[in-house]
TIVO-2410 file (N, C-alpha, C; in nm, 3 decimals):
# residues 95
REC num residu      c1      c2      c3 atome chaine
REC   1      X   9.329   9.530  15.747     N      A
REC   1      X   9.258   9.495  15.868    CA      A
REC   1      X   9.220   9.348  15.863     C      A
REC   2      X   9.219   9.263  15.950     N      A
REC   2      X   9.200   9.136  15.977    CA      A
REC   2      X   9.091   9.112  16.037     C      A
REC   3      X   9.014   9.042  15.919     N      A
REC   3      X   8.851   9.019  15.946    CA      A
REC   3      X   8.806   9.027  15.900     C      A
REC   4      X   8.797   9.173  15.860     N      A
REC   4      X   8.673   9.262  15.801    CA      A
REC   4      X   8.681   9.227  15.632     C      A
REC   5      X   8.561   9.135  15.568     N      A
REC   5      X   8.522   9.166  15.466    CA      A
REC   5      X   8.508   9.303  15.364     C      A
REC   6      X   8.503   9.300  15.221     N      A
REC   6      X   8.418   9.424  15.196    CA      A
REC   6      X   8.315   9.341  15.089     C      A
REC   7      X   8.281   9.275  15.130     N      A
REC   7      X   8.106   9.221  15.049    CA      A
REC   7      X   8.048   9.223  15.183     C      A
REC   8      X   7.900   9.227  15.113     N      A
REC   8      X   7.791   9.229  15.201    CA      A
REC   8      X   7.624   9.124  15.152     C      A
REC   9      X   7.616   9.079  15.246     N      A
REC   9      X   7.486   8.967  15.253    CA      A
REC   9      X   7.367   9.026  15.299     C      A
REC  10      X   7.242   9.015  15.182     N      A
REC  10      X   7.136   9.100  15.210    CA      A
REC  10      X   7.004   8.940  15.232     C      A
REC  11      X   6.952   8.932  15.325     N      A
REC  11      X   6.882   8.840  15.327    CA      A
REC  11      X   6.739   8.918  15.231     C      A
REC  12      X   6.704   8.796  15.150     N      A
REC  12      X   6.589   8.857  15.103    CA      A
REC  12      X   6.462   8.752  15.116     C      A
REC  13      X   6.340   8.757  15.155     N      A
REC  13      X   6.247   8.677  15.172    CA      A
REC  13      X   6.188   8.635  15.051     C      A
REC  14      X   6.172   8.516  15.008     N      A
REC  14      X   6.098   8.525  14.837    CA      A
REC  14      X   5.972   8.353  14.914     C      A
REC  15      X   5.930   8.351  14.754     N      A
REC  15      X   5.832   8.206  14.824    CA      A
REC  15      X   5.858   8.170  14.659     C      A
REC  16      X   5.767   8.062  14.659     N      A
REC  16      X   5.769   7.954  14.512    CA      A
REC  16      X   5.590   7.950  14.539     C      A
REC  17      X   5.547   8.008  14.356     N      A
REC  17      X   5.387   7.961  14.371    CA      A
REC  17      X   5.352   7.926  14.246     C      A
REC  18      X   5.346   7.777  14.238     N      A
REC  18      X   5.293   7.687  14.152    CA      A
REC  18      X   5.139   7.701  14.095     C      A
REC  19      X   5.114   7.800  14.002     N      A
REC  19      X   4.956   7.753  13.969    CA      A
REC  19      X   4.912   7.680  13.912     C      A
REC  20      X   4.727   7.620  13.927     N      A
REC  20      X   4.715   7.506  13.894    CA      A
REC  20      X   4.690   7.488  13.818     C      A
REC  21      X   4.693   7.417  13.668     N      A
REC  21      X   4.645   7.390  13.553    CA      A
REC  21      X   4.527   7.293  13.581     C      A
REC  22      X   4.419   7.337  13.485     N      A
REC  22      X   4.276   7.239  13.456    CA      A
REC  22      X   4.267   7.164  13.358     C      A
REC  23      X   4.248   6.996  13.346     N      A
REC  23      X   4.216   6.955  13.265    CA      A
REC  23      X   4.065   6.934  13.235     C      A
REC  24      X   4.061   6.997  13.096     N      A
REC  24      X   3.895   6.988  13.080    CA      A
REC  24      X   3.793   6.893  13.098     C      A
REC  25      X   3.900   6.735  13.000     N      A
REC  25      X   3.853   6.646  12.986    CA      A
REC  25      X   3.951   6.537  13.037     C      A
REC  26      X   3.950   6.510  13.154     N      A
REC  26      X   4.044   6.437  13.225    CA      A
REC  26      X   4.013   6.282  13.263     C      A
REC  27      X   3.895   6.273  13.162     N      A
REC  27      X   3.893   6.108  13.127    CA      A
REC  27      X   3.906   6.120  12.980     C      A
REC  28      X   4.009   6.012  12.938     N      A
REC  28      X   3.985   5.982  12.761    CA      A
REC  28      X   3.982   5.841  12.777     C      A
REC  29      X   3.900   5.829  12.637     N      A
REC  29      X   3.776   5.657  12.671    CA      A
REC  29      X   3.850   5.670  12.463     C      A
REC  30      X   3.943   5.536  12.505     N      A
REC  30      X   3.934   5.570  12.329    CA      A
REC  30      X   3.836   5.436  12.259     C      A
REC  31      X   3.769   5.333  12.384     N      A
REC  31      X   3.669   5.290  12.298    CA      A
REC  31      X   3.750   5.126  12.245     C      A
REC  32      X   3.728   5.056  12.157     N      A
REC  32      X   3.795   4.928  12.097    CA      A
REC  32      X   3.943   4.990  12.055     C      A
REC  33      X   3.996   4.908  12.087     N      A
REC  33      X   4.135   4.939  12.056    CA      A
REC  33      X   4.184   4.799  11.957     C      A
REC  34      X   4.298   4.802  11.872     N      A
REC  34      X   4.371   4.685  11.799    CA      A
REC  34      X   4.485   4.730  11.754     C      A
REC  35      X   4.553   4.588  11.780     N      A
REC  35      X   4.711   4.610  11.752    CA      A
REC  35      X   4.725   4.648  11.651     C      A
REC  36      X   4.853   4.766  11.630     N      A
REC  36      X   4.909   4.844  11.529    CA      A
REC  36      X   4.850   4.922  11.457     C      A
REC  37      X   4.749   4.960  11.542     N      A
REC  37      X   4.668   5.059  11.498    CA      A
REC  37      X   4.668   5.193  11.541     C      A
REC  38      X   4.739   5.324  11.514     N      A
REC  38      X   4.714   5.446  11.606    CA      A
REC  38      X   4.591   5.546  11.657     C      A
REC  39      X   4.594   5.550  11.789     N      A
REC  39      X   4.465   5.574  11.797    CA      A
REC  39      X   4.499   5.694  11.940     C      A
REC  40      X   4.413   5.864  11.894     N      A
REC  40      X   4.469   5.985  11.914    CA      A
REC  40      X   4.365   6.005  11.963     C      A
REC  41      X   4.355   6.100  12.111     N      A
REC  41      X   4.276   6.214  12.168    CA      A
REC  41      X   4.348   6.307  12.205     C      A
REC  42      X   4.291   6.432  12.236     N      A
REC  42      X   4.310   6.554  12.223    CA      A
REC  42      X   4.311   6.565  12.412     C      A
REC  43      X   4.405   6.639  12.508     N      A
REC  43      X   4.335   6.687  12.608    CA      A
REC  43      X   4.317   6.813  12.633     C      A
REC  44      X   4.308   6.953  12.699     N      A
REC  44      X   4.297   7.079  12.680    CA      A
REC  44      X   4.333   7.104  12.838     C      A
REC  45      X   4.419   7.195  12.860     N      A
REC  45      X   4.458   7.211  12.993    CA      A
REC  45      X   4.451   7.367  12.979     C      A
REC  46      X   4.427   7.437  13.069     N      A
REC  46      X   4.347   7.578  13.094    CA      A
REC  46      X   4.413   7.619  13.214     C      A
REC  47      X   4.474   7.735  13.216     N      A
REC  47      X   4.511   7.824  13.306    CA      A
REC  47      X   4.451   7.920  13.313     C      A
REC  48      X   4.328   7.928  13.436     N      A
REC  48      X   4.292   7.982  13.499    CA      A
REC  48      X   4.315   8.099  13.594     C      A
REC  49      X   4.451   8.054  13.626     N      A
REC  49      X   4.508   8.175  13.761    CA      A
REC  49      X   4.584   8.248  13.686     C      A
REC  50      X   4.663   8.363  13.811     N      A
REC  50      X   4.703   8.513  13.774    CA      A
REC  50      X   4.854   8.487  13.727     C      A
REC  51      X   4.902   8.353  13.712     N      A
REC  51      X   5.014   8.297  13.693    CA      A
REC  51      X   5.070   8.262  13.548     C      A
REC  52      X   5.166   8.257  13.477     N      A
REC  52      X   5.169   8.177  13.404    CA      A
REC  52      X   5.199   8.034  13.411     C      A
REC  53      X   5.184   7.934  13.382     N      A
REC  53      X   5.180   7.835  13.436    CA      A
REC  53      X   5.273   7.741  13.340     C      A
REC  54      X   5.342   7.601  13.388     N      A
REC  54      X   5.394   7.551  13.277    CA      A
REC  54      X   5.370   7.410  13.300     C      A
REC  55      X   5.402   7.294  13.209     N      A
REC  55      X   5.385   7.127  13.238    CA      A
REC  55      X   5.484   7.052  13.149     C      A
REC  56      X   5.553   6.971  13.182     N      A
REC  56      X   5.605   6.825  13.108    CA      A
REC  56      X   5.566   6.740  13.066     C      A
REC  57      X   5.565   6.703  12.912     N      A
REC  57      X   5.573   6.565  12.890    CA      A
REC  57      X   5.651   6.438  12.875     C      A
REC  58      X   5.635   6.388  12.901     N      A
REC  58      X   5.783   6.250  12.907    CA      A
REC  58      X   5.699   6.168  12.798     C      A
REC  59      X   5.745   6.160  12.652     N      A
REC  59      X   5.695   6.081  12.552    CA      A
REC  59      X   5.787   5.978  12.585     C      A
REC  60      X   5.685   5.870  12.530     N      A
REC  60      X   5.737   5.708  12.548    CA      A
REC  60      X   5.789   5.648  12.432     C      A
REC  61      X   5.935   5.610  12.479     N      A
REC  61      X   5.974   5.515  12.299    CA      A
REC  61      X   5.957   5.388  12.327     C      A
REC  62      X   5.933   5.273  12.292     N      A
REC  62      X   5.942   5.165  12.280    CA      A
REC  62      X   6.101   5.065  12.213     C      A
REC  63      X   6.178   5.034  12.269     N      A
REC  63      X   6.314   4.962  12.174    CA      A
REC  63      X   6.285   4.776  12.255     C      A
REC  64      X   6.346   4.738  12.092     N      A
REC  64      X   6.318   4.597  12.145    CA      A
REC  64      X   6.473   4.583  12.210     C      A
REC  65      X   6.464   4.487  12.307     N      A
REC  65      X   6.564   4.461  12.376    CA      A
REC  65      X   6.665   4.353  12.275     C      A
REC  66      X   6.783   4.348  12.252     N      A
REC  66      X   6.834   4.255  12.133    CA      A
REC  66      X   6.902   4.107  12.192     C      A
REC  67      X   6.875   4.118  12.296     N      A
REC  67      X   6.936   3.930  12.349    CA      A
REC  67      X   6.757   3.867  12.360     C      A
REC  68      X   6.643   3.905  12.357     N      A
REC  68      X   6.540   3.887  12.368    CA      A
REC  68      X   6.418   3.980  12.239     C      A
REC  69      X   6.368   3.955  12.129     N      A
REC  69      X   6.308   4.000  12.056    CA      A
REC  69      X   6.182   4.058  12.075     C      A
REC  70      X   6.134   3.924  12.180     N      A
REC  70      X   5.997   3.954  12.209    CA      A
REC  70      X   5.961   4.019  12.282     C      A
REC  71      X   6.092   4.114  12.387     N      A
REC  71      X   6.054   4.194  12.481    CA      A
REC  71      X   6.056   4.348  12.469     C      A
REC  72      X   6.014   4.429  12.473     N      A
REC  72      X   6.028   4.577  12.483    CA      A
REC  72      X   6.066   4.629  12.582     C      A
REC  73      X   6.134   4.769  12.562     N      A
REC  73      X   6.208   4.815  12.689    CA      A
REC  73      X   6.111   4.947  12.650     C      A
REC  74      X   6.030   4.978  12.805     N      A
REC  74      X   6.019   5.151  12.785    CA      A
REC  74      X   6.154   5.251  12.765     C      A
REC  75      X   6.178   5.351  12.694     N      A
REC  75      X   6.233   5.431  12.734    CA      A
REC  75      X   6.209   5.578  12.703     C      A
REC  76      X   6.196   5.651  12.852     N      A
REC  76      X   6.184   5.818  12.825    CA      A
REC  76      X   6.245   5.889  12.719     C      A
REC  77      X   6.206   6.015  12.663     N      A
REC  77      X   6.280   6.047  12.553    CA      A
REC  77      X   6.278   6.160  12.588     C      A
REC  78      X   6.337   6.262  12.637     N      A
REC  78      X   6.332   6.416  12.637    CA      A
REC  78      X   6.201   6.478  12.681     C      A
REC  79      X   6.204   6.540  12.758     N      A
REC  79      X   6.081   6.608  12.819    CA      A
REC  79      X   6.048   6.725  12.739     C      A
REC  80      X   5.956   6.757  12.711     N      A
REC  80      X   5.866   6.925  12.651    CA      A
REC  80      X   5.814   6.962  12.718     C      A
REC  81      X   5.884   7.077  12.726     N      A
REC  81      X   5.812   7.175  12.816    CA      A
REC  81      X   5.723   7.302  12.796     C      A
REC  82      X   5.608   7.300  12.812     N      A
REC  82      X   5.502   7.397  12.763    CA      A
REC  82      X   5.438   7.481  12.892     C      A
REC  83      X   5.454   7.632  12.862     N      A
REC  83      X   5.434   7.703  12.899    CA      A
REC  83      X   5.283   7.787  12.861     C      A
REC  84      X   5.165   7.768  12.990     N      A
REC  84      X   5.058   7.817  12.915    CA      A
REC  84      X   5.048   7.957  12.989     C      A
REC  85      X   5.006   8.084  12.872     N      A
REC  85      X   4.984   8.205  12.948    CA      A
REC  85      X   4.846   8.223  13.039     C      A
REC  86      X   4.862   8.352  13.099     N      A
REC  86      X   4.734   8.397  13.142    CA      A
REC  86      X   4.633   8.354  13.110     C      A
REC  87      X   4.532   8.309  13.165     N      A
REC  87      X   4.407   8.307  13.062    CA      A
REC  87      X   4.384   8.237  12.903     C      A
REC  88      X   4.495   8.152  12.954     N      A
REC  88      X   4.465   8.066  12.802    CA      A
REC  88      X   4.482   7.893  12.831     C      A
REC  89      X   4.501   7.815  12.713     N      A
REC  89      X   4.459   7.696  12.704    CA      A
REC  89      X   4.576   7.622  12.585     C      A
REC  90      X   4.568   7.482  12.614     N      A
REC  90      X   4.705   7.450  12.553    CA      A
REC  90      X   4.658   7.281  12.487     C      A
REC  91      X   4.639   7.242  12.428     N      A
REC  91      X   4.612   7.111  12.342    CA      A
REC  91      X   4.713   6.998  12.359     C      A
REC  92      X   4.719   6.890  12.411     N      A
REC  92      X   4.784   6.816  12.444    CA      A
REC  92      X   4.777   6.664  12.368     C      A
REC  93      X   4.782   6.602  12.264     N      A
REC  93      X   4.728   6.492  12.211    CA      A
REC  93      X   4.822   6.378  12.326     C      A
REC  94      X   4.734   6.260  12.327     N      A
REC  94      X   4.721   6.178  12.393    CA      A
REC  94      X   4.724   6.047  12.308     C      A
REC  95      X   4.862   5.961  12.278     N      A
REC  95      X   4.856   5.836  12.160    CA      A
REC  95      X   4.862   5.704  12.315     C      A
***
């Protein structure tokens, strides 16, 4: 027969729901700072809702550029991805 398929298309209604993560302490004050010195805080992000929730980090590398010494190039390095459950809380250090 000419036409007629035999698959079939089921429309289905869905949505996307992002819950929100809390940061506890969403100012960090690290105070005097000096070159070449490492200097670490902690942040704490809390999922609150009925969701599990997840977040990215984009850590920062530093490469010196080689036609120029004195300059640095940012560059992204792989994202981590952390997944916080129900009702829980997730530690994030901050350099």
């Amino acid at each position: 027969m000419c036409g007629i398929s035999n698959s079939l298309s089921v429309i289905s209604p869905s949505r996307c729901v992002v819950p929100p993560l809390q940061v506890l302490n969403p100012v960090v004050t690290f105070g005097r700072c000096f070159l070449k010195f490492p200097y670490q805080q902690m942040l704490t992000l809390v999922n609150d809702s009925d969701l599990p929730g997840c977040y990215g980090v984009l850590p920062q590398v530093w490469h010196r550029i080689l036609s120029c010494p004195q300059m640095l190039l940012r560059v992204l390095d792989k994202t981590v991805l952390v997944c916080i459950q129900v009702g829980s809380s997730s530690h994030l250090e901050v350099c």
